[in-house]
N, C-alpha and C positions, 0 to 999 in steps of 0.2 A: 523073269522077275515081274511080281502082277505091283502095282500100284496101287495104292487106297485111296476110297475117294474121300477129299478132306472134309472135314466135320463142316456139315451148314451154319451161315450164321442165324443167330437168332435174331430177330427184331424185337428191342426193349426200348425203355428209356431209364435218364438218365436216374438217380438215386439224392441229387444233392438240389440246388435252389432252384425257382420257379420256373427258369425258363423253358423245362421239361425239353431237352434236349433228347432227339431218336439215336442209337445206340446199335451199332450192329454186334452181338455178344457171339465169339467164337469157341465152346468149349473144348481145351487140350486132349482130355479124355481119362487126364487125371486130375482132375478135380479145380483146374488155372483155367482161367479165360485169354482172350485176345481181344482187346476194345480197340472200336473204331465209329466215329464219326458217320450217322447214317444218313447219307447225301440226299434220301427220298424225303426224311423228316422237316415240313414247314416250319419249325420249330426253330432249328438250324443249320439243315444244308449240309452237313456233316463236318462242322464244327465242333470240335469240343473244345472244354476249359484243361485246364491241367489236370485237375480234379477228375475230372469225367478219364482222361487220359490214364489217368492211373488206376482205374477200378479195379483191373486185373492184378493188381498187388494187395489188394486187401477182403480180398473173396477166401481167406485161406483157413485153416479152422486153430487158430491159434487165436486163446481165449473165449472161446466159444463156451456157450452153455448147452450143453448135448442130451441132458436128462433131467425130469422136476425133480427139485428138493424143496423138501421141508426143513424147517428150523435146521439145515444145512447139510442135512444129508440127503442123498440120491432114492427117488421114489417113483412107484409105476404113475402113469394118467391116470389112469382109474381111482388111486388112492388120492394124488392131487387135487383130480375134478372134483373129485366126490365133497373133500373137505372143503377146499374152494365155495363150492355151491350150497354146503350145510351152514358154513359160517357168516355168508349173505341171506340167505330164508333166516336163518336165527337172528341177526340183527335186525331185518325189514320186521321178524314177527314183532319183537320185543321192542323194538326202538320207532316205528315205521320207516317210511321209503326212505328216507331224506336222512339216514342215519349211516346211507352210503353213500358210495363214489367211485368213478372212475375217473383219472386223467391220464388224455389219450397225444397224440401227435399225428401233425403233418406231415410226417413221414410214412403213418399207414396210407394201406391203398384204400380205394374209395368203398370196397368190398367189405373190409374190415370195421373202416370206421361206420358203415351201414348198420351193422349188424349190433355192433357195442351203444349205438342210438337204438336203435329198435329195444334191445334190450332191455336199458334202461330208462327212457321216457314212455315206452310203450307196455312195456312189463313190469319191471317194477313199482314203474310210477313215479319216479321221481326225475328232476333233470337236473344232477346233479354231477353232470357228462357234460367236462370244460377238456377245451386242447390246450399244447404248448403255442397252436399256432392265437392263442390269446396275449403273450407276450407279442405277437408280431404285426398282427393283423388287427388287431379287434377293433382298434381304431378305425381305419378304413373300411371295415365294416358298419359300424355304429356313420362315418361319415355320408357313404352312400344310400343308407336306408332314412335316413335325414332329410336328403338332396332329391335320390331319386324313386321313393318307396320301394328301394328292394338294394340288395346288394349284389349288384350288378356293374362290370368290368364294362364299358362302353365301346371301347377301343382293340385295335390288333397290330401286332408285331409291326407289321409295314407298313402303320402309320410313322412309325421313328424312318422310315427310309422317305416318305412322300410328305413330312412337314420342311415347314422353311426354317424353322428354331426350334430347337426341342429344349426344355431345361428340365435339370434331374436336382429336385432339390431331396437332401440328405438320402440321398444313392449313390454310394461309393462304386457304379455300374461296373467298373473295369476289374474290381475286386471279387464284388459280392455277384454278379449276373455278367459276368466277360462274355458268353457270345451275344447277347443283345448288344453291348461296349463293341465289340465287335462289326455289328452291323449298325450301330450308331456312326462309328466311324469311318466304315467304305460309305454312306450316304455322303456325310462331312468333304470324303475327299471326290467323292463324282458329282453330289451335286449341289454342293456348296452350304448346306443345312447349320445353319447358324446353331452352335452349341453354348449354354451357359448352365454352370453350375453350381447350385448353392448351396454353400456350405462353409461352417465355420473351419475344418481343417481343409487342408492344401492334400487334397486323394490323388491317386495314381489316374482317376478320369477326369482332374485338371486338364491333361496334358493336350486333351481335347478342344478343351473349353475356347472358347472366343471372347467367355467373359467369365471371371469368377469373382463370386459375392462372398468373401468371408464374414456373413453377417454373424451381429451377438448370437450366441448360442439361445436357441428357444424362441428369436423373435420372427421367424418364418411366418407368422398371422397378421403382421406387423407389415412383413413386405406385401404382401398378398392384397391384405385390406389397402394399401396406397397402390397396388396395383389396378385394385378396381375402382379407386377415385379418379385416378390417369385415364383407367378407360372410359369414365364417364365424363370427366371434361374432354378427351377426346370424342365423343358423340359415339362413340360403338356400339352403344347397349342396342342389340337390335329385338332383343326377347323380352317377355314378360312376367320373368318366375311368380311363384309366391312368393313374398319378402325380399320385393326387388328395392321398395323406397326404404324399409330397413336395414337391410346392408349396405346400402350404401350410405344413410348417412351415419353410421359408424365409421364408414372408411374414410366418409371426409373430415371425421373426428381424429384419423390416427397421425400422430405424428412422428415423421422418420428419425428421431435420432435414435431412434431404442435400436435399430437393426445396426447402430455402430459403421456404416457404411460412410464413405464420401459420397457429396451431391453426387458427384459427376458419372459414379459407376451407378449410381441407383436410377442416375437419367438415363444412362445408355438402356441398361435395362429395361424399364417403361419402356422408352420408346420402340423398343427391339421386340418385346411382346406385342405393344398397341401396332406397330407395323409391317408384322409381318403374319401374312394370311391364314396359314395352316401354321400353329402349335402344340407339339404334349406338353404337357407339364406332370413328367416320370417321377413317383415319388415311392420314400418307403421306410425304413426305422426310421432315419432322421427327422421324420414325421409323426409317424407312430407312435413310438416308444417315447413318451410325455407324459404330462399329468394333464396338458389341452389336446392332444393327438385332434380327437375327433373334430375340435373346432379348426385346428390348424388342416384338418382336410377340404371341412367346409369352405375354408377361405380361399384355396386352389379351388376348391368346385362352382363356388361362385362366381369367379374369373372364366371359365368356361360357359357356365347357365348364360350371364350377361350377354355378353357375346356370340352365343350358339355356336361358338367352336368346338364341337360333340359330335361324336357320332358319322361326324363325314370323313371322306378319305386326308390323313394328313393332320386331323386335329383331336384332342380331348386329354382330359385327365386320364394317368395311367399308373395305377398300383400296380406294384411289382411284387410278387410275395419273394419269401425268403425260402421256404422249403417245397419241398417237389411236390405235395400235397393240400396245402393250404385251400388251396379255392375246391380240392374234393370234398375235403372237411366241412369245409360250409353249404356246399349240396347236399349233405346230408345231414345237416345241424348241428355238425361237429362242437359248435360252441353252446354253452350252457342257453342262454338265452333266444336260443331258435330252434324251428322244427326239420325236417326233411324238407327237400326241395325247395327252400329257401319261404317255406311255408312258419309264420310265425305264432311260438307259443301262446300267445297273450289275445290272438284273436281265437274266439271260443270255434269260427265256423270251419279255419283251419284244422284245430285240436279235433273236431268232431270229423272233418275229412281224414283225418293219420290214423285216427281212434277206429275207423269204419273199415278204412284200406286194411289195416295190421288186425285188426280183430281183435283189440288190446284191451286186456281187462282191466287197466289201472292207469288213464294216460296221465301225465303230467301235468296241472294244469298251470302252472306259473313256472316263472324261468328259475334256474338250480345256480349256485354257487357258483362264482365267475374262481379264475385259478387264487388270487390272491388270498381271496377269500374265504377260497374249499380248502388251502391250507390252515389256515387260522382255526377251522372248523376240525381240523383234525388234531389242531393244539388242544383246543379247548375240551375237546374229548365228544362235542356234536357228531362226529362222523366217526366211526367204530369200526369201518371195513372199507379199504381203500382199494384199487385196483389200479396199478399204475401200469401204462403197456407205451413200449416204443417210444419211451422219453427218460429224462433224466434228471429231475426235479432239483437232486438234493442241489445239483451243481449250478441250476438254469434256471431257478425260481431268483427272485429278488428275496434278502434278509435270507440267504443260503443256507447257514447255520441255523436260522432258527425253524426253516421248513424240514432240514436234517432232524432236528429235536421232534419237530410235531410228526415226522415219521416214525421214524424209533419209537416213541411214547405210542401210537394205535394200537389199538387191540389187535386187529389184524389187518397185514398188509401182504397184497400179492402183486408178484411185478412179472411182466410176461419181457423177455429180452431177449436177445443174440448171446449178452457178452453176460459171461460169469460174474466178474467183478466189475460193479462200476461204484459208485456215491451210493445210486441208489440201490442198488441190489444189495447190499450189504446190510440193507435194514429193515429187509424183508422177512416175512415167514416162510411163503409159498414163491417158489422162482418156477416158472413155466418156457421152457425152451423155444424159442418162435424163431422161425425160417427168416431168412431176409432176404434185401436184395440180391436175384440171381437167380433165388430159390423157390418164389414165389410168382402167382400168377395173379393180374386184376388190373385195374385201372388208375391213372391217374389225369388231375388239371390243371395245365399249365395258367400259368399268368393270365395268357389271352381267351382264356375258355375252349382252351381244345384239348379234349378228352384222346388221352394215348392206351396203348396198351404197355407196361407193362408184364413182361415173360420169364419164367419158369428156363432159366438155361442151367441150372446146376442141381443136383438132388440135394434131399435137403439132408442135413448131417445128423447123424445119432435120430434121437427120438424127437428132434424141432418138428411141430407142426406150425400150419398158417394160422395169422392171428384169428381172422374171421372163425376158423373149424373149432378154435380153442375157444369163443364165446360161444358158438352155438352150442358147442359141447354144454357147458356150464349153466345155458340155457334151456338146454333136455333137463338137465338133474334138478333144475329148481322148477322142475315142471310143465313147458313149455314147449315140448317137443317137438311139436307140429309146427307150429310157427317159427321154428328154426332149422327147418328141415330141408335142406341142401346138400346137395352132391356135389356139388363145384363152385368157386368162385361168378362162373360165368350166369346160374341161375338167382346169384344173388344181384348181381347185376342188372337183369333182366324184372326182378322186383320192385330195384330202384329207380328202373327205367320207368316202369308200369305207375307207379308213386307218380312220378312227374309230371304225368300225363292229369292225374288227379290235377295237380297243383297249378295246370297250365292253364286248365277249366277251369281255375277258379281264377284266374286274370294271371299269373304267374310269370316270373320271367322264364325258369329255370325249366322248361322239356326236351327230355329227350326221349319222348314217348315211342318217336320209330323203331325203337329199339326193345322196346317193351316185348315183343316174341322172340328175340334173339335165341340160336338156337345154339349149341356147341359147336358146331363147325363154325360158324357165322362168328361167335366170341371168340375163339382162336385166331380167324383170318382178320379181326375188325382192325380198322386202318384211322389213321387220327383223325377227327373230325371234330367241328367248332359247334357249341350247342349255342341255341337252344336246334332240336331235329324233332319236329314235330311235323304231324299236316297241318300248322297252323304257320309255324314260321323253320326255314332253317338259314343257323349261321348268322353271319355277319354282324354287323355295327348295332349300337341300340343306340337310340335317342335322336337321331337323324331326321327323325321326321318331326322329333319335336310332343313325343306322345312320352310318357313317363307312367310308374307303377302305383302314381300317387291316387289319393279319392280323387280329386280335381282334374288328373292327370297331367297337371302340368308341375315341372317341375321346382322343390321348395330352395330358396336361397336362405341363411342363416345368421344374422347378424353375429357377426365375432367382434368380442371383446379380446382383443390378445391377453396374458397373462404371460409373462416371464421369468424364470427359473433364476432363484437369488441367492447368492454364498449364504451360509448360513454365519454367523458374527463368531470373531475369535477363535472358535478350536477348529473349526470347519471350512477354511478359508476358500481351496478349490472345488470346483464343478468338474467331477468327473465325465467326462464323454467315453463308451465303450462300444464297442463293434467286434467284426469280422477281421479276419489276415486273409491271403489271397490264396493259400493252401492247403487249409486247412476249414474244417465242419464242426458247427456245434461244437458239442465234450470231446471228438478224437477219436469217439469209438471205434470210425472208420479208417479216416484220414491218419489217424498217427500208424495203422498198422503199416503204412508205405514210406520207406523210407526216402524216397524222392519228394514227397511232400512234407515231411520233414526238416528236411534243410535249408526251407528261403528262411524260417524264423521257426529257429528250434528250443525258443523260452518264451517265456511270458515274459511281454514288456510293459513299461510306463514310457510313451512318449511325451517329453517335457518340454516347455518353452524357456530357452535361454537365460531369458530374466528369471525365471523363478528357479534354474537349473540354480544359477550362482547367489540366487539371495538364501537360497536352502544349501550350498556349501554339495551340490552335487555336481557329477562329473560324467560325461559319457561312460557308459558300461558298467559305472558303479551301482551299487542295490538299493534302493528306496524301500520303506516299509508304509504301505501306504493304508490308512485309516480311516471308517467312518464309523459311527453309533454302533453301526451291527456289526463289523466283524474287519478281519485287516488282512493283508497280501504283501507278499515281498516280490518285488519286478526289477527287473533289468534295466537299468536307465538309457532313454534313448532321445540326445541332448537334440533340439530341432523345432527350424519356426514354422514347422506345418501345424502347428498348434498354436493359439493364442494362447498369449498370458493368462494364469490361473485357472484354461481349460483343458486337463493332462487328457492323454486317451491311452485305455487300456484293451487288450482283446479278450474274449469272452470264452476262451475255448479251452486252456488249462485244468484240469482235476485231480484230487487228490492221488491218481493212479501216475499222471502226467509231475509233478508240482508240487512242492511241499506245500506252500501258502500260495496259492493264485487262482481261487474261486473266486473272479472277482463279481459274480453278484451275490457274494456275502458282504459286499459291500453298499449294493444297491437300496435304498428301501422299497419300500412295500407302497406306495405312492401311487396312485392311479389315477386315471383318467375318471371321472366323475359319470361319464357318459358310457364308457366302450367297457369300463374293468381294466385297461389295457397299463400296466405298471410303467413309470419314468428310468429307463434304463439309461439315460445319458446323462444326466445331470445329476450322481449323488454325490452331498456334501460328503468332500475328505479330506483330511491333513495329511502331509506327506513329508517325514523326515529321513535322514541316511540310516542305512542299515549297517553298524556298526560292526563289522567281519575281522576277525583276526586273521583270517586264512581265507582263498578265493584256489578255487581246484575245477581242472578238467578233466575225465577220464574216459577213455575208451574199453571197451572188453570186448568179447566173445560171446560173453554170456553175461545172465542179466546182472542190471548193476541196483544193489541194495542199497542208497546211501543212509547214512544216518548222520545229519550236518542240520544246520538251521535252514540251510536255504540245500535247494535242489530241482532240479527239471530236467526229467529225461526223454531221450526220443529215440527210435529205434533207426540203426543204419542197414545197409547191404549184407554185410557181414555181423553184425552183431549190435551193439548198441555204446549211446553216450549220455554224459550226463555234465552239467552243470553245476558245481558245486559252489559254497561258502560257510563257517560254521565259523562262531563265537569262543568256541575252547579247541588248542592245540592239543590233538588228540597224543597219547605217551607214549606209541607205537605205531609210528606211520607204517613199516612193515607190515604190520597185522593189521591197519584200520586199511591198507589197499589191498590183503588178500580177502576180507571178509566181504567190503565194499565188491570186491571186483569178480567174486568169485573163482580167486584164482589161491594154486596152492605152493612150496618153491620158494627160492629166492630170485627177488627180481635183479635186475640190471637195476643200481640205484646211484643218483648224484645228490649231493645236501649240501648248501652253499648258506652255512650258519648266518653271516654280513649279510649277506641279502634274504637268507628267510625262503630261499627256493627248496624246494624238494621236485626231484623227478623219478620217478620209478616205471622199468619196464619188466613185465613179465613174457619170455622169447622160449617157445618150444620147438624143436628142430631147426632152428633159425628164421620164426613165422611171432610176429609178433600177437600176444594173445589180449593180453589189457595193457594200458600205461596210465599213470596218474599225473597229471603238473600242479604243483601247489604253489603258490606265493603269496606276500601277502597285500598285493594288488590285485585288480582284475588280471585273468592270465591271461598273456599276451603271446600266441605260438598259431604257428599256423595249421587253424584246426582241419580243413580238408586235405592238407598232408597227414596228419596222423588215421583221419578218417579212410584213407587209401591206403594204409600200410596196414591197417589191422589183419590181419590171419593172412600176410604177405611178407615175403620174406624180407631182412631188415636187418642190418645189425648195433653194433651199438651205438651209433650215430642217431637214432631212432630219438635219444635224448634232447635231441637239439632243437625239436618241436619243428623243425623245419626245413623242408627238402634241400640237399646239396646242391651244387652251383648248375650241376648238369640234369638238376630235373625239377618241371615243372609243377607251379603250385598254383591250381584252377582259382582258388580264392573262393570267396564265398557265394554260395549259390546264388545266379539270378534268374536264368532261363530252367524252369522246373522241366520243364516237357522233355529238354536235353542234356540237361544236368550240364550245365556251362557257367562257368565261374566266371567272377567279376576280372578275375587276373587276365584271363583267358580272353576277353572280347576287351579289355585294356591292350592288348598284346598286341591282338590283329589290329585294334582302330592305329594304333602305331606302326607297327611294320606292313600291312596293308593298305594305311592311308586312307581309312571309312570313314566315311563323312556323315554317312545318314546311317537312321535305322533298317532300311531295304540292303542297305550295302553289308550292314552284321550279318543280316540274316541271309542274303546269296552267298556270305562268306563260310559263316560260323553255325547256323541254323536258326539262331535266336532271335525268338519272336515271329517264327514264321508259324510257329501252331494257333498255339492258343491265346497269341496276342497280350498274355496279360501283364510281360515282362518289359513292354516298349517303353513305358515311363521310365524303368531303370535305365534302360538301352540308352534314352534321347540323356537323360541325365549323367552315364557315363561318357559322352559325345563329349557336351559340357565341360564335366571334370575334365575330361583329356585336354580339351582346348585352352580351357584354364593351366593346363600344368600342375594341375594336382590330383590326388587319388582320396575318395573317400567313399563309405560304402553310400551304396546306393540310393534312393529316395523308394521308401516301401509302398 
């Protein structure tokens, strides 16, 4: 008997947030992978999050878009491209440049977004080529081209291990970037690294914290600026920016009540920053995503410059981006208002270096439509040919519903994607099948400026090609063949390297010009590395020496005026705060197709603060209908004081494929940053009343589940799927609204308890349970991961009782994703076991030993046990 030898693994990275985590990808051989943690990756160490853990559950081709269609039917490339490319030349001819668009995402590879720049600011002429990573980032960019003429990342990974305090203001770390939370907190416990976190809610990277600042929502410029007065009557200032005497005396202008803080936690703080040597200060939406973003970075950056706590081991300001691609994006001027290599529009001697490199007949000469804005322009009917690739607008823009409209209304709209149906694909002309993660080969940049590879471990399905092949294509037919003329990913690479080198010449931060002759073996083998890689300089820290990208070269400080986010009077009382869940990505595309990541939070919630839960006549679990100007959402109430008063927080990741009503940046406006474009994603005004349900239902099936109710959210399980129900009319045939709902056919096993208003129905084939429904007309109260495990198992009529017999156990609601271990379950052991700590679950039970990002529950259920009571978890 001979033996096979098992499939190698591949070396990738990760697919999801910045921290560009290495990835060893194992293909089955039928088209599944095996992920694991790649120990060689500086990155991580072979670390994953949950997320990274589960890749191999949603690599699978269900929902896929496998061939182009036109106005909805199936059509060759050729016929695609060709119209594609006829209906851009006929808009540039008739309209000029600026009569189009693309918007792109941080989730392409560096490759791709090269080529869709070059395209458009170099070829068509226009710069009218913004990312998603402008909701995220763009702040933080607009702050460091301010501070340090260029936007440029100072700092790396292993200064969070080698400071003496790190504080993470509005970074939910342990949520949104868990293995950096990860290696935040082995420093914390070996070498004692003083953590604080600020932030108006109570996050799962509390649990860290040594100090937490619940300050007012928006007033972070506020703490900052009195930060840098502390440090200047403490005597620190050891540096001389530019606008050293005018920031500060704004900040001895600022006074602290606005941060809502007590003295006493505002002094620990001061003093904890002004006394301790080496500091980051790790930031990110909660910074960002404002209508001051950019000044609120500057005021962290100023506390830095003062001090010259930059650039050396253990200290600086540290953006975190949110997607796996953000900082490639902006190497290659992913954003509307810059060039390649960090080379900008607006100076004529840069335009004339890209103009010279590319051979480009048409450059750009002023910056293009930021996103807010490029939608507006497609309202209004300025922009007449969109090209939307690897993002999701209708769901993920602010004023949701009205970007959905300004899509629908374009003349023409082409969307390059993975998945058949999303928000946005639905309102397209031209859908173009594109490869994704697994499938494709290139590069990406993490956080800290190191450049990974990115691998090709699965073929790609049906007729997907890669994004970059699909612009250059499109870029042949409108003429340009030559200059888009590649054979691989890896020679466009070696373009963008060769660009660099340009740009490094001309004082530049961003080279990576070593690379400029990379040859195909060389791009295959290429191993992570931190730029800049030049003969001029490689790697490491910038600003260290105290030299900067400015004309002066010395670094500019920024006088901030803070500005604060205010209810707006009467109908609009609360300040919405929205984010990330710990499971889950963006819209779902990916993430919902696993159903392990599913389960820690399988709806859209409203988390509410107590006082305003019961002055509004709400209740744990009950539905809120929650409201602003632009558009409204129905959520899950989740009654809890990790929230301040009148500051609810919702997650961002529901769509209408997931979610009857829970787009909730159709609630968001359109609000921006005056400096960066970057829109106020956390603070829109809304009103929030009960969602009046006559009926409240849970269902399980086999197969998919159709609802038709007012409220709805489904998620998919092991064996088939669930959903969330509530509706305002009692439907006249629960038998037929559960076989059509459930897709089942039969009579079911049924109980109807008229006085109480219950209904339960099972549908059982060979005695294997297929669907079941529970109605009441409260929230349904049954134990859902009992019925979750009985589905397509066998079951009898007992099935009804919503909950396991006396002799078998019921895991409870998911908290350790990585092992799928329920709250019942680590309640059970801490009892009969005797666990005292989180080390002690985890040698017991498993939980918490992966991916770390369940210990906040873990220490919280500790807690509850001690206390003598049970409730769910702290999210």
């Amino acid at each position: 008997m001979t033996m096979q030898n098992p499939r190698p693994a591949i070396r990738t990275t990760c697919p999801y947030c910045g921290v560009g985590c290495g990835i060893l990808a194992t293909p089955d051989g039928a088209g599944g992978l095996a992920v694991a943690g790649d120990p060689d990756h500086p990155a991580n160490l072979g670390r994953l999050c949950v997320k990274g853990s589960a890749l191999g559950e949603t690599v699978g081709l269900k929902g896929r878009l496998l061939a182009p269609q036109i106005d909805g039917r199936d059509a060759g490339w050729d016929e695609a491209l060709d119209l594609v490319a006829r209906r851009f030349s006929d808009c540039i001819a008739s309209h000029g440049p600026d009569s189009v668009a693309f918007y792109v995402s941080g989730q392409l590879l560096t490759e791709d977004y090269y080529v869709a720049n070059k395209l458009m600011k170099g070829f068509i002429g226009s710069a009218n080529i913004d990312t998603n990573s402008r909701l995220c980032m763009a702040s933080s960019v607009a702050g460091h081209r301010r501070a340090f003429g260029s936007d440029t990342v100072p700092g790396l990974y292993e200064d969070l291990e080698q400071a003496d305090c790190v504080v993470l203001v509005g970074s939910n770390l342990a949520w949104c970037h868990p293995v950096l939370y990860q290696r935040l907190a082995a420093a914390r416990e070996s070498r004692g690294t003083k953590v604080v976190v600020v932030d108006p809610r109570r996050t799962a990277t509390c649990d860290i914290a040594d100090l937490h600042l619940p300050l007012a929502p928006g007033s972070d410029a506020v703490l900052f600026n009195l930060l840098l007065a502390e440090i200047d009557r403490h005597g620190l200032v050891t540096e001389r920016p530019d606008g050293l005497a005018e920031a500060l005396a704004t900040a001895r202008a600022t006074l602290p009540q606005a941060t809502g803080l007590p003295h006493s936690a505002l002094q620990q703080f001061l003093d904890l920053w002004c006394g301790s040597g080496r500091v980051v200060t790790v930031y990110s939406q909660g910074i960002n995503q404002s209508d001051s973003g950019t000044d609120k970075v500057n005021a962290i950056l100023n506390c830095h410059l003062a001090t010259g706590r930059i650039g050396r081991p253990g200290t600086g300001p540290f953006s975190v981006t949110g997607q796996p691609n953000a900082m490639g994006g902006r190497e290659v001027g992913g954003l509307s208002n810059m060039l390649a290599c960090h080379l900008e529009i607006e100076n004529p001697v840069h335009r004339d270096a890209v103009r010279d490199f590319w051979q480009a007949p048409r450059m750009a000469a002023k910056p293009g439509l930021k996103a807010v804005d490029m939608f507006r322009a497609v309202e209004d009917g300025r922009i007449k040919a969109l090209w939307i690739i690897c993002t999701n607008p209708a769901v993920s823009m602010p004023e949701a519903d009205r970007v959905a409209r300004a899509i629908a209304g374009c003349d023409f709209v082409v969307v390059s994607d993975m998945m058949a149906r999303t928000d946005t694909t639905r309102l397209a002309h031209v859908l173009l099948p594109a490869t994704g993660w697994g499938e494709k080969d290139g590069t990406v940049t993490n956080s800290e400026r190191r450049i990974s590879r990115q691998r090709r471990s699965l073929a790609a399905p049906g007729q997907a090609r890669d994004d970059w092949r699909i612009i250059a294509d499109v870029a042949a037919r409108m003429g340009w063949a030559d200059a888009f003329d590649w054979d691989s990913p890896g020679q466009v690479f070696a373009e963008h390297a060769a660009l660099s080198g340009v740009a490094g010449a001309l004082g530049g931060d961003f080279d990576i010009s070593d690379h400029a002759g990379i040859t195909g073996p060389q791009y295959d083998s290429l191993q992570p590395f931190l730029w800049p890689q030049s003969p001029r300089r490689k790697g490491g820290r910038f600003f260290g020496d105290g030299r900067f990208h400015t004309a002066s070269g010395r670094a500019r400080m920024v006088s901030v005026t803070p500005r604060l986010p205010q209810p707006a009077p009467g109908a609009w009382p609360f300040l919405l705060n929205t984010g990330r869940v710990r499971d889950h990505w963006h819209t779902m595309t990916r993430t919902g197709l696993s159903p392990r990541l599913s389960r820690h939070l399988a709806e859209p919630f409203l988390e509410l603060h107590p006082a305003d839960a019961a002055r509004l006549g709400l209740r744990h679990a009950d539905l809120a209908q929650v409201a602003s100007p632009h558009g409204s959402a129905i959520l899950r109430v989740l009654v809890t004081d990790r929230v301040a008063p009148g500051h609810p927080f919702a997650p961002i990741h529901w769509t209408n494929e997931t979610a009857s009503r829970a787009r909730i940046d159709a609630l968001v406006p359109g609000v921006v940053d005056p400096v960066s474009g970057q829109p106020a994603s956390k603070s829109a005004n809304v009103a929030i009343r009960p969602f009046k349900a006559e009926w409240y239902g849970f269902a399980v099936s086999t197969r998919p589940i159709q609802p038709a109710c007012d409220y709805w959210a489904r998620a998919v399980l092991p064996m088939g799927h669930q959903a969330e129900l509530a509706g305002t009319d009692q439907p006249q045939d629960w038998t037929q609204t559960a076989r059509t709902m459930l897709g089942m056919t039969g009579e079911p096993l049924a109980v109807h308890d008229p006085r109480k208003g219950i209904r339960r129905l099972a549908f059982i084939a060979d005695g294997r349970l297929q669907a079941a429904l529970f109605v009441a007309p409260h929230p349904v109260m049954l134990s859902r991961s009992h019925l979750i495990a009985s589905l397509n198992a066998g079951c009898g009529g007992d099935i009804l009782a919503g909950r396991p017999g006396a002799d078998q156990p019921d895991a409870g609601a998911l908290v350790c994703a990585c092992f799928s271990i329920g709250m019942n379950t680590i309640l059970h052991g801490i009892e009969t076991q005797k666990l005292m700590t989180v080390e002690a679950i985890g040698r017991a039970l498993g939980a918490g030993t992966n991916c770390g990002s369940c210990k906040p529950d873990l220490k919280n259920l500790l807690r509850t046990a001690a206390a003598g009571r049970t409730e769910a978890p702290v999210g």
